[in-house]
C-alpha positions in Angstrom: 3.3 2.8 15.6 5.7 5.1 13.9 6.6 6.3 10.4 9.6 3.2 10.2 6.9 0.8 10.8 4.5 2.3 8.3 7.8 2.1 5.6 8.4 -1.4 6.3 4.7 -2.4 5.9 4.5 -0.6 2.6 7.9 -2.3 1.3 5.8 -5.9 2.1 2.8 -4.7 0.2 4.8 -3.8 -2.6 6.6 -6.8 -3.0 3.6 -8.9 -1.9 1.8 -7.5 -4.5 4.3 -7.7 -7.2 4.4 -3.7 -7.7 7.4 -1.5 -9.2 7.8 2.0 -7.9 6.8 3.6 -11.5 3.5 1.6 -11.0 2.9 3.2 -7.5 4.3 6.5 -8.8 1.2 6.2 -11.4 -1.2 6.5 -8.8 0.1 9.0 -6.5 0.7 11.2 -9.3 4.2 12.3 -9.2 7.5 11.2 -10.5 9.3 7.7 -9.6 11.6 9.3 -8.4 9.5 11.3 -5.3 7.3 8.5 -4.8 9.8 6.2 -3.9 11.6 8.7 -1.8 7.7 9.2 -0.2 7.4 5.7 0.5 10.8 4.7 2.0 9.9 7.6 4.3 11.4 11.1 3.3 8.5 13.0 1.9 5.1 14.4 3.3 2.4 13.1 1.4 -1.0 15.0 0.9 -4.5 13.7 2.6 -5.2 12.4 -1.3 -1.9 10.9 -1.6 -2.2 8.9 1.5 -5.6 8.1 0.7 -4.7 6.8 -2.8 -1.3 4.9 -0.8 -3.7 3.4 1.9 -5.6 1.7 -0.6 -3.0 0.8 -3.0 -1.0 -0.8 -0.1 -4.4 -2.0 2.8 -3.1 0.5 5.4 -5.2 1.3 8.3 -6.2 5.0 9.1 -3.6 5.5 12.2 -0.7 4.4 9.3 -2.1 6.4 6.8 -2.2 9.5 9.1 1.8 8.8 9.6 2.0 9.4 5.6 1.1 13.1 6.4 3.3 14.1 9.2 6.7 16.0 8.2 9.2 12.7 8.6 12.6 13.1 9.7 15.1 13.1 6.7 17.8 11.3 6.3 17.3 7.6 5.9 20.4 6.1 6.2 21.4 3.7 9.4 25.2 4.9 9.2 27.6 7.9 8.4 29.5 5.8 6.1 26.5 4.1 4.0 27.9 0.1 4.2 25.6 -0.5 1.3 27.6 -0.9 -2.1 25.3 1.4 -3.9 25.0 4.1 -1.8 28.4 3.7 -1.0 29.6 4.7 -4.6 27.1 7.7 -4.0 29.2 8.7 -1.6 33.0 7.9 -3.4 31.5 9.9 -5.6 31.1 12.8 -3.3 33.8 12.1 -1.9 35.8 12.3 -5.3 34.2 15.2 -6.7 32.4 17.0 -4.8 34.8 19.9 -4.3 34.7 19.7 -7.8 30.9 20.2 -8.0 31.1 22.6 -5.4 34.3 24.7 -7.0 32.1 24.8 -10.7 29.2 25.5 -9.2 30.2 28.7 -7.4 32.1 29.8 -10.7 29.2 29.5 -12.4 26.6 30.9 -10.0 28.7 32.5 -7.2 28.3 31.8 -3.2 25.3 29.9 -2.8 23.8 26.1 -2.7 22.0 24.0 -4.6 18.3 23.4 -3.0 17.4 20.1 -1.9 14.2 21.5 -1.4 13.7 23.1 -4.4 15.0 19.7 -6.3 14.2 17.8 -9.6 15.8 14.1 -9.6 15.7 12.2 -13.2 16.8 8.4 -13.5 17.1 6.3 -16.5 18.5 3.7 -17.9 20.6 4.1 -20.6 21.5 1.5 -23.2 24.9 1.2 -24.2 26.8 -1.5 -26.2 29.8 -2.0 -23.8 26.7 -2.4 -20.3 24.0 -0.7 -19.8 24.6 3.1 -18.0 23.0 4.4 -15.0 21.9 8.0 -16.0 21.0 10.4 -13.0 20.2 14.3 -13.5 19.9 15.9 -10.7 18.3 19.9 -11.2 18.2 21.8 -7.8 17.1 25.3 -7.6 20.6 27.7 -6.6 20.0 29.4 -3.7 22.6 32.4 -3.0 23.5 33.5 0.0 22.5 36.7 1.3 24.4 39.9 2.9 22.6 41.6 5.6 
């Protein structure tokens, strides 16, 4: 048994029992957003939090004691994602993130934005010429230090 194992039985409850990740995020008590990152693996969830996500998806004590360990980050099977979604993810990067990088010290100075210290919004956004994907990231700027 491993954390992967635990992922993949969740991701058969869910669909098994016909649940979104805004439903699930309702009974863990935190956003969409970090539940689903929590489930696919990436977070450390609290004894109540497990407790809640071994009812809510029938796993056994051993998984459930997975849910708490610190997992290793960084979910995706290749440097170059190969999926089309992520991929973009990465264009975009790719495209602009010297951009990102170039406004962000001019607005804050030497320094990072925190994944740690992170907010992640994600709505849909009607629009008459297609529906828009609109993603707000809000990370915590972390400078760095002299010494």
């Amino acid at each position: 048994m491993d954390r992967h194992q635990v992922t993949q039985k969740i991701i058969s409850a869910k669909v098994r029992k016909q649940l979104s990740w805004a439903q699930v995020a309702k009974h863990i008590g935190q956003s969409k957003e970090w539940t689903t990152a929590a489930m696919l693996g990436q977070m450390t969830l609290t004894a109540k939090q497990a407790a809640v996500t071994q009812e809510l998806f029938d796993l056994s004590d051993e998984e459930t004691l997975w849910l708490q360990i610190v997992p290793y980050k960084g979910s995706l099977p290749t440097v170059v994602p190969t999926d089309p979604l992520i991929y973009r993810w990465y264009e975009i990067v790719s495209v602009y993130g010297s951009t990102i990088k170039e406004l962000i010290h001019e607005e804050f100075g030497d320094g990072i934005m925190s994944a740690i210290d992170f907010k992640m919004d994600i709505q849909r956004q009607p629009d008459p010429n297609g529906d828009r994907v609109n993603v707000v990231l809000s990370g915590k700027f972390l400078p760095y230090k002299t010494y």
